[in-house]
Structures are given as structure tokens and as C-alpha cells.
C-alpha positions as CSV (number, residue, x, y, z in Angstrom):
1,X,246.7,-2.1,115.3
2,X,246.0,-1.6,111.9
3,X,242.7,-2.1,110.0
4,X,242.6,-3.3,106.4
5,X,239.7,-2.7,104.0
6,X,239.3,-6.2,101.9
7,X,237.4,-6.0,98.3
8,X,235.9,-9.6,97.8
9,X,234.2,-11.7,94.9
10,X,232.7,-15.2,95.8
11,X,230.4,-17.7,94.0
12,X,227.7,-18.3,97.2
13,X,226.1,-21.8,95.9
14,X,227.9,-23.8,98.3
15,X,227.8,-21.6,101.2
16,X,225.5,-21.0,104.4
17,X,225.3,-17.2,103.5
18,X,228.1,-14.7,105.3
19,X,227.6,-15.2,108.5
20,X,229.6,-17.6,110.7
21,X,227.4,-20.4,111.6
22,X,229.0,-23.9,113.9
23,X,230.0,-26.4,111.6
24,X,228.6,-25.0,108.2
25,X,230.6,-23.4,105.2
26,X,229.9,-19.4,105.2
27,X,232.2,-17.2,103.9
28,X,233.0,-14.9,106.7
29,X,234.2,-17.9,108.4
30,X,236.2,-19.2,105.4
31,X,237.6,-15.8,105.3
32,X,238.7,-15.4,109.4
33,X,240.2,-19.1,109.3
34,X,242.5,-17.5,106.1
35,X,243.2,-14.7,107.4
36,X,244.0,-16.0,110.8
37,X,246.4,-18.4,109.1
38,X,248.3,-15.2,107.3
39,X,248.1,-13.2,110.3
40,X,249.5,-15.8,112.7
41,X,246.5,-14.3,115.5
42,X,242.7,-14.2,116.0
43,X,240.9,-12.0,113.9
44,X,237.3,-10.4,113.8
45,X,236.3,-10.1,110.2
46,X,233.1,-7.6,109.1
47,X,231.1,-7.6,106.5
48,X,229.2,-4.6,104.8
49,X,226.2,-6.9,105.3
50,X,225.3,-10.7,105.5
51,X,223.9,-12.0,102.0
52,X,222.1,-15.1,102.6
53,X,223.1,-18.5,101.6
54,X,223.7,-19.1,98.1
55,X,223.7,-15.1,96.9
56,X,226.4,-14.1,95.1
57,X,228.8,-11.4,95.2
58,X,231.4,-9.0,92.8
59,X,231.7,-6.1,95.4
60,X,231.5,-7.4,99.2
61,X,233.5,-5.0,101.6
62,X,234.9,-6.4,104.6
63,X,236.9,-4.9,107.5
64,X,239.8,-6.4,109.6
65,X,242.1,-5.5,112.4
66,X,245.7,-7.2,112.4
67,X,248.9,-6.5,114.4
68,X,250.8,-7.4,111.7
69,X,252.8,-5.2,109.6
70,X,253.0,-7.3,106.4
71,X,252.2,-4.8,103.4
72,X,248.7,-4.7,101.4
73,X,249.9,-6.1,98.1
74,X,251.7,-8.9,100.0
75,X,248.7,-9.7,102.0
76,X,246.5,-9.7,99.1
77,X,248.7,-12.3,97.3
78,X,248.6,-14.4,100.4
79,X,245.5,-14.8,101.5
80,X,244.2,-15.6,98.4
81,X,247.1,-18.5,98.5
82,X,244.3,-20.3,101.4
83,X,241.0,-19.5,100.0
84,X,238.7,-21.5,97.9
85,X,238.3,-20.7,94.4
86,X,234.8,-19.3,94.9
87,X,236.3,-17.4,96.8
88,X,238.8,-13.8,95.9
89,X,240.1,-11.0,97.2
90,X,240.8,-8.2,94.7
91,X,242.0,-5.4,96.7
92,X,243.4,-4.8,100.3
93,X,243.6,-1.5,101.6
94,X,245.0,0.5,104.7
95,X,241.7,2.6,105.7
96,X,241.5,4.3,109.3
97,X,240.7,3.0,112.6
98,X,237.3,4.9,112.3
99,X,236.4,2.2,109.1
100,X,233.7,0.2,109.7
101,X,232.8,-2.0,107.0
102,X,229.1,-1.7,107.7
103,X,228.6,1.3,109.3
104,X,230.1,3.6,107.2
105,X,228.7,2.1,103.4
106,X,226.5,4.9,102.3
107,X,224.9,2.8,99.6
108,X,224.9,-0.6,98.0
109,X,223.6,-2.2,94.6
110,X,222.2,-5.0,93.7
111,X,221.5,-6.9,90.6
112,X,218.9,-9.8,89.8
113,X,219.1,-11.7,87.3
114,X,216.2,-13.3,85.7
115,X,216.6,-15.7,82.7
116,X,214.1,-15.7,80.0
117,X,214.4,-18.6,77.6
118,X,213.2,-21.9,78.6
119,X,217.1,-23.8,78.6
120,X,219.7,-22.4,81.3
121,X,223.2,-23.0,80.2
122,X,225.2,-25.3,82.8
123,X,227.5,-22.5,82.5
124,X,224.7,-20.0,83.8
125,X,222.0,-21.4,86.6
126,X,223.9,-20.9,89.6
127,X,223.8,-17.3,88.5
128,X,220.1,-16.6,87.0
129,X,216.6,-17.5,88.1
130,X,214.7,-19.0,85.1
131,X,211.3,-17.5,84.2
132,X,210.8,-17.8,80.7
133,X,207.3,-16.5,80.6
134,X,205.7,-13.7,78.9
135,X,205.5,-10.7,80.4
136,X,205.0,-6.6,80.5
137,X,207.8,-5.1,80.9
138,X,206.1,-1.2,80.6
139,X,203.9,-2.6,83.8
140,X,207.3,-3.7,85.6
141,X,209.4,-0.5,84.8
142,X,206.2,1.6,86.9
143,X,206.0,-0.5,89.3
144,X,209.9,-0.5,89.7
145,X,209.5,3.1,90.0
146,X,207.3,2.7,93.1
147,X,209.9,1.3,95.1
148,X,212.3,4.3,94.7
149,X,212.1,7.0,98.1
150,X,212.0,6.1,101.5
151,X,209.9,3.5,102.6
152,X,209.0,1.2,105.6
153,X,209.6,-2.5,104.0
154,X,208.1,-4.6,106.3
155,X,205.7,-6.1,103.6
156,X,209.1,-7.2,101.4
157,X,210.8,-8.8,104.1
158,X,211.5,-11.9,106.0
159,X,208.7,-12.2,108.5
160,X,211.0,-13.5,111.2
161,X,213.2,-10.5,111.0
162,X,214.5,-8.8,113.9
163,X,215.1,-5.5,112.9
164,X,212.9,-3.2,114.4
165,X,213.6,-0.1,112.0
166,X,212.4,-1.5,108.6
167,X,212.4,1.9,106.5
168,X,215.1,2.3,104.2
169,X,215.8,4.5,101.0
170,X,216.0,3.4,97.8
171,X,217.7,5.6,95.4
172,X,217.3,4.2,91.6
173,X,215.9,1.0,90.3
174,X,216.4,0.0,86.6
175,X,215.6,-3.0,84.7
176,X,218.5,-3.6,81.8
177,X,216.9,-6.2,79.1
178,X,218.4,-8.9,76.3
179,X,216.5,-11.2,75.0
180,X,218.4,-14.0,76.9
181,X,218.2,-12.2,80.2
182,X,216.3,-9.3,82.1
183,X,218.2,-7.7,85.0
184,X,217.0,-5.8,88.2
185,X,219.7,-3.5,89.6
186,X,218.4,-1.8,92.9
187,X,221.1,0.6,94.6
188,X,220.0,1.8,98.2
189,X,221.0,2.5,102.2
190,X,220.4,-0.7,102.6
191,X,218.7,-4.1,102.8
192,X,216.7,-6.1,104.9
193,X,216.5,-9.8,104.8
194,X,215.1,-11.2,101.6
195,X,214.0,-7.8,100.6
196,X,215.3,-7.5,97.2
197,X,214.0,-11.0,96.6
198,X,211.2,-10.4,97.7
199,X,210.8,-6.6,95.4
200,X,211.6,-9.0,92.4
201,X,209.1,-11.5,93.0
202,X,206.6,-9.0,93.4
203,X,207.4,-7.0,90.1
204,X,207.2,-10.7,88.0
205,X,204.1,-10.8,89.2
206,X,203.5,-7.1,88.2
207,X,204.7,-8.8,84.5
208,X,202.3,-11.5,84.9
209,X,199.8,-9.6,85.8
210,X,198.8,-11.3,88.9
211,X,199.5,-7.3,90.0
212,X,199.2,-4.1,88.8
213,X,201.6,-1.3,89.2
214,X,199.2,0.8,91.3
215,X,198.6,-2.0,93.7
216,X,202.5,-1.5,95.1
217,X,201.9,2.1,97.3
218,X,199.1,0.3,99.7
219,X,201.5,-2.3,100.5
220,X,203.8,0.1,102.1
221,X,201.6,1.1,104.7
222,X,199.8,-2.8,104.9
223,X,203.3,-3.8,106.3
224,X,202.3,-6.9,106.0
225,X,204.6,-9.8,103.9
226,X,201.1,-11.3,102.9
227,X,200.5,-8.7,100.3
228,X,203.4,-9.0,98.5
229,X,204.4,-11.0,95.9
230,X,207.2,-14.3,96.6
231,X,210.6,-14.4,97.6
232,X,212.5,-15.5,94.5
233,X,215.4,-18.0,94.7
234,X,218.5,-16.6,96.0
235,X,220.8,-17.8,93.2
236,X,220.1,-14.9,91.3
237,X,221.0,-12.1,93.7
238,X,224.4,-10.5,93.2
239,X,225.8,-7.8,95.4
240,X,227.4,-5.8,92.4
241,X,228.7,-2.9,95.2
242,X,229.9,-0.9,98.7
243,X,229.7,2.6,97.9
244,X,231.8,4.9,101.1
């Protein structure tokens, strides 16, 4: 049996988010169905980590096992052959049985993009969340700051979430500005559900000054999603990276 490490781009708009859900368009599933018709055999694919319908992605890293012997540049020309244009694989590699896709990512990164003028592009709003609105951005470079270290997230997550372990470390945050566009980049451990969005909606209120930078640290230990500030729209979440 071997197991191949994929490196995958896709445009989520029009999908459910990663994970395989009955009768709905995700792209794990869109990816097993290809792979399985390559491979000529059921497959189990994994994901680094599920990104929630309509997030985008330049860096997803997926495992999968195959019995077939059919070399990495030949399966990487192939299987793009059945997948959607949204979707592409750039890179298919022959990794160790010990590879897991998931378990063994030591960090991933993010980016957010927010767009600042008052017209998106038709070229650019499935890819930016437009808030043209003045703001601060010394107050939202501090409070960035206070995100960095290790921290329980409960308060910027989904409420419903299952995870039980909610602390994860974040290693850098950065804000990179134009005057057409303001991006978040985040790199960390990892993610939980709707956390990042949910980190960005809280620092354009920090820019808005609906919050101040010094009012982030007590919502750590509040762990409560009330505090916080909203859960921005997924369209402008990118996974930019899988780092191993």
C-alpha cells in the first residue's frame, strides 16, 4: 500500500466546506469520487483540516492510500483530468506510511482578506469581505498582538463545537495593508471552527472602536463566544499553508 501526499488549490464558493456531506458538493468528496475513478478502488482521502463551506484554499494538504503503482507525475496529470476547475492539484508526493495529513502538520496559515473601498470588482468578491469603513489600524496591530501565545479559544469559536481541548498556539499575526485591501495572516497549531473568523471580526471592531485593544486578554479567560466580536463571512478566509 502506498500513501501519497496531495498539494491542493480550490475556489470554495460553491462547496459545502471539506467534509463529505450526503448529497451536497464538498471537496473531499469531489476529490475521493476522482481519485477513486484513477485508482480503479475505494479510497479514504484526509484533509489537514475541514475549512468550512465557501473558504478558500492555495495550500490544502491531503493524504491517500492506493494499491496502485501508477507514478506521482502521472497521477498528478490524471486526476486533475476529473476534477472541477475550482478545483487543482499541484503536487503529488510519495511520503511514508507514518503520514498523516492532519496529525502530523506542525503549523498552518491563514490569510483574511478584507476589502476597503466601497466597489468590489466582479473579479474579486468571492475572495474579499468588503468593509470600507474607517478605521485604526495602530489599535488593530495591538490587539493582533494579543492573540499571539497559547491560549484557550473558546470565546472565538463556534458555540456548537465539539472539541473539548480549545487551547491552541498562535505563533505570529501580521496585518499587510494597500489601500485597496487590508490582509490578516494568522499562522498557528491550529484552528478551531470559525475561529479565525471570528479573531477578525473582533479586531474590525477593535478598528471601529466598538473595542479596545486591552479589552482582548479578559476574553480569554470569559470563554465565552458572547464577548467577542462577529464571525465574518467565510468568503474571505484562505488557507495560504500546511507546514510538516
Amino acid at each position: 500500500m502506498r500513501n501519497l501526499k496531495l498539494t491542493l488549490s480550490y475556489d470554495g464558493t460553491d462547496f459545502h466546506g471539506w467534509q463529505i456531506q450526503p448529497d451536497l458538493p464538498t471537496i473531499q468528496g469531489t476529490l475521493k469520487e476522482a481519485l477513486e475513478k484513477l485508482f480503479n478502488h475505494p479510497v479514504t482521502v484526509t484533509g489537514s483540516g475541514r475549512t468550512d463551506a465557501g473558504v478558500h484554499a492555495q495550500g490544502q494538504v491531503a493524504n491517500v492510500e492506493t494499491t496502485r503503482s501508477i507514478d506521482t507525475d502521472a497521477v498528478l496529470k490524471a486526476v486533475n483530468t476529473f476534477l472541477p476547475p475550482e478545483i487543482r492539484v499541484w503536487q503529488v508526493e510519495e511520503v511514508g506510511a507514518d503520514f498523516h495529513s492532519r496529525r502530523s502538520a506542525r503549523s498552518k496559515t491563514y490569510e483574511y482578506h478584507v476589502w476597503r473601498q466601497h466597489i468590489v470588482s466582479p473579479f474579486h468578491c468571492r475572495y474579499v469581505y468588503a468593509f470600507p469603513y474607517a478605521m485604526d489600524a495602530d489599535a488593530m496591530d495591538a490587539a493582533s498582538r494579543c492573540f499571539e501565545g497559547t491560549h484557550d479559544f473558546t470565546s472565538f469559536c463556534a458555540t456548537a463545537s465539539a472539541v473539548e481541548d480549545r487551547v491552541r498556539t498562535v505563533f505570529e499575526t501580521e496585518w499587510q495593508r494597500s489601500p485597496d485591501e487590508w490582509v490578516f495572516r494568522i499562522r498557528g497549531s491550529g484552528f478551531l471552527q470559525y475561529m479565525v473568523r471570528t479573531i477578525v471580526g473582533t479586531l474590525l471592531y477593535v478598528g471601529t472602536g466598538k473595542l479596545q485593544p486591552q479589552d482582548i486578554p479578559p476574553m480569554f479567560d470569559e470563554r465565552d463566544r458572547r464577548v467577542a466580536g462577529p464571525c465574518v463571512p467565510s468568503r474571505g478566509l484562505h488557507l495560504i499553508r500546511v507546514d510538516y
